[in-house]
C-alpha positions as CSV (number, residue, x, y, z in Angstrom):
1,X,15.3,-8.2,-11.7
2,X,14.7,-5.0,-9.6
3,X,11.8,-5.4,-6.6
4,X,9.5,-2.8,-8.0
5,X,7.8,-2.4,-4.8
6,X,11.0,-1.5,-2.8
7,X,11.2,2.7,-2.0
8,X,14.4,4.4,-3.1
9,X,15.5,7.7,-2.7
10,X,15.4,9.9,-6.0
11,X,18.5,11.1,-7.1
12,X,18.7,14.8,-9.1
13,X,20.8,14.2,-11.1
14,X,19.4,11.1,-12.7
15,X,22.7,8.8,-11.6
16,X,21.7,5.5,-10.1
17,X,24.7,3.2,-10.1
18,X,25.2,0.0,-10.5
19,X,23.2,-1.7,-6.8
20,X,21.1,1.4,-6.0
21,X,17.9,-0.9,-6.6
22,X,17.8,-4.0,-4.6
23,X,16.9,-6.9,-7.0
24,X,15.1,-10.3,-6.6
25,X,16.9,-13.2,-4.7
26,X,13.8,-15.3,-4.0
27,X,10.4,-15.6,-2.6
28,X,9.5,-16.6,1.2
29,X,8.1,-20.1,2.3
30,X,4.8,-18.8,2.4
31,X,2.0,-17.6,0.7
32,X,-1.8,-15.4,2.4
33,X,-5.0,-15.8,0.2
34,X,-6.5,-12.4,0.8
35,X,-10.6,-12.3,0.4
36,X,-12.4,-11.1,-2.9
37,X,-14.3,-13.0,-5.7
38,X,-10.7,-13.7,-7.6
39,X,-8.6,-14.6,-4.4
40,X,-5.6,-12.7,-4.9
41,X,-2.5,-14.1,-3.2
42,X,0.2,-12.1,-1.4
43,X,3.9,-12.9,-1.5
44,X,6.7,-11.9,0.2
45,X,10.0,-11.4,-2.1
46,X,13.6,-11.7,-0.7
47,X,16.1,-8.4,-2.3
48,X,19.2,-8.4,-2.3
49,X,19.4,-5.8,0.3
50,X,18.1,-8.6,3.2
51,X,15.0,-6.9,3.5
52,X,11.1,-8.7,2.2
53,X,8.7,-7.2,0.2
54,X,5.2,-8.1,-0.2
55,X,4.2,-9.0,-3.9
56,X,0.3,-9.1,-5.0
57,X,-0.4,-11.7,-7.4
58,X,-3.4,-11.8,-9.6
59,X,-4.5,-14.1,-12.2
60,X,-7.3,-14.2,-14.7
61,X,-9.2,-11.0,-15.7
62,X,-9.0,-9.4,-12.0
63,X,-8.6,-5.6,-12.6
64,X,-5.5,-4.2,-11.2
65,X,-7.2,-0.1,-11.5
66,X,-9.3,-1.5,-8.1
67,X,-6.2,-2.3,-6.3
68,X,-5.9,1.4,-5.4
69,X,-9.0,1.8,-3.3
């Protein structure tokens, strides 16, 4: 599975091959419990390029459109 909050470059002509996305190889040991009525955790994921990402995670009926601001 690709990390979907990792930057890549765009490429004109539309050719990404085969490991131009680094993809999920696990999460970190730990987990922050930001503030906010919901409590919304943040995770860090481990790609494939040796490089961690920080995931938000939301449950319930927390709006994601607020995330944004």
């Amino acid at each position: 599975v690709p990390v979907v909050t990792a930057t890549i470059s765009i490429d004109r002509s539309c050719q990404y091959h085969e490991g131009t996305f680094p993809y999920f190889k696990g999460l970190a040991d730990s987990v922050m419990i930001m503030n906010g009525i919901n409590a919304p955790k943040v995770v860090e994921c481990l790609g494939s390029d040796g490089c961690r990402y920080r995931q938000l995670a939301k449950s319930g009926n927390d709006d994601l459109r607020q995330d944004a601001v």
